[in-house]
N, C-alpha and C positions, 0 to 999 in steps of 0.2 A: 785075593782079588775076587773081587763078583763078578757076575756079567753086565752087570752097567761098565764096569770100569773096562772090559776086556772091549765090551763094542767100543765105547768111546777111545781107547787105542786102535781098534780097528779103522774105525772112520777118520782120525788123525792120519794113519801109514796111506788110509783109500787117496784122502785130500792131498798126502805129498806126490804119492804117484801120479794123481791129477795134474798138478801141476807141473811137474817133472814131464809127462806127457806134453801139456801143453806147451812147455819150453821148446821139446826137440820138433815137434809138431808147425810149430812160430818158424823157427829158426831155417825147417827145409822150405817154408812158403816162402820166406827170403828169397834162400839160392834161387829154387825155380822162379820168381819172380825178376831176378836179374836176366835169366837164361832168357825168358820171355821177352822183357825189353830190348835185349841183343836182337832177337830174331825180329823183332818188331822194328829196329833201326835199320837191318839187313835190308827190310821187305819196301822201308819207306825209302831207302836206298835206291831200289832197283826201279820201284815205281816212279820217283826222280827222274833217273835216268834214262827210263823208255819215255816219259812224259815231254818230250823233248817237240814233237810233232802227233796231232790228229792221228797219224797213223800207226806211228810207233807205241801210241798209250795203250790199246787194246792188249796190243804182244804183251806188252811187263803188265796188265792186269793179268791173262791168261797163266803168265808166266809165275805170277804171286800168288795166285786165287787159292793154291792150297795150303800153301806156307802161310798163310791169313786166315785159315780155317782152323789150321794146328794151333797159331798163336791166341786164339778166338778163346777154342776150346782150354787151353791152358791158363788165359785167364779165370777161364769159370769155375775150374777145377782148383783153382788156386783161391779162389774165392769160399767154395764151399770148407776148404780148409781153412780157413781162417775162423770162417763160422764154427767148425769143430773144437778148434783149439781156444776160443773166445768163453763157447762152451766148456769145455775142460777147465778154465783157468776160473769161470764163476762157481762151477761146483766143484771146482778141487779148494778153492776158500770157504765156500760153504762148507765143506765135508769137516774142515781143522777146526772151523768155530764151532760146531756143532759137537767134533769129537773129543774138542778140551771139555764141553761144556757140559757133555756126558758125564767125563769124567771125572773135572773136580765137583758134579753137583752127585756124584754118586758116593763120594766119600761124605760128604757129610752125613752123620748121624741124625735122625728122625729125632725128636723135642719130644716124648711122649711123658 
């Protein structure tokens, strides 16, 4: 084997791990994205129910304002993941076409 053909394996295993990564990467943006809704249903829950009178809405903002900061933040972060993994999963298919393409263009013998 040469080293066109060893990179071109190389960057094929690189492209499966990419994508491999972006599976398990996908898959926890999932969960935490249920967990998020959860707490987001809790919160619009509580704010519901202090919403009741002028007076009582202030208490359950108070009462929420941080638990809507947590769930704020956990959208964004879940966001930026996704970004990562979107990432991963375009250049882990790049990396397989590029490292087949290495490597059956590296077997072929030069016409001289």
């Amino acid at each position: 084997m040469n080293s066109k053909q060893i990179a071109g394996i190389v960057l094929f295993v690189l492209g499966i791990g990419m994508l491999i990564t972006s599976h398990y990467i996908a898959g926890e943006v999932r969960s935490g994205n249920q967990e998020i809704e959860a707490g987001q249903q809790k919160i619009d829950a509580t704010n519901k129910f202090f919403s009741v009178t002028v007076v009582t809405k202030p208490v359950g903002k108070g009462l929420t304002s941080s638990g809507q900061e947590r769930v704020n933040a956990g959208r964004e972060e879940s966001a930026y993941y996704e970004r990562v993994a979107e990432g991963l999963r375009i250049g882990g298919i790049a990396a397989l076409i590029i490292g087949i393409g290495v490597f059956l263009f590296s077997r072929l013998k030069p016409s001289s």
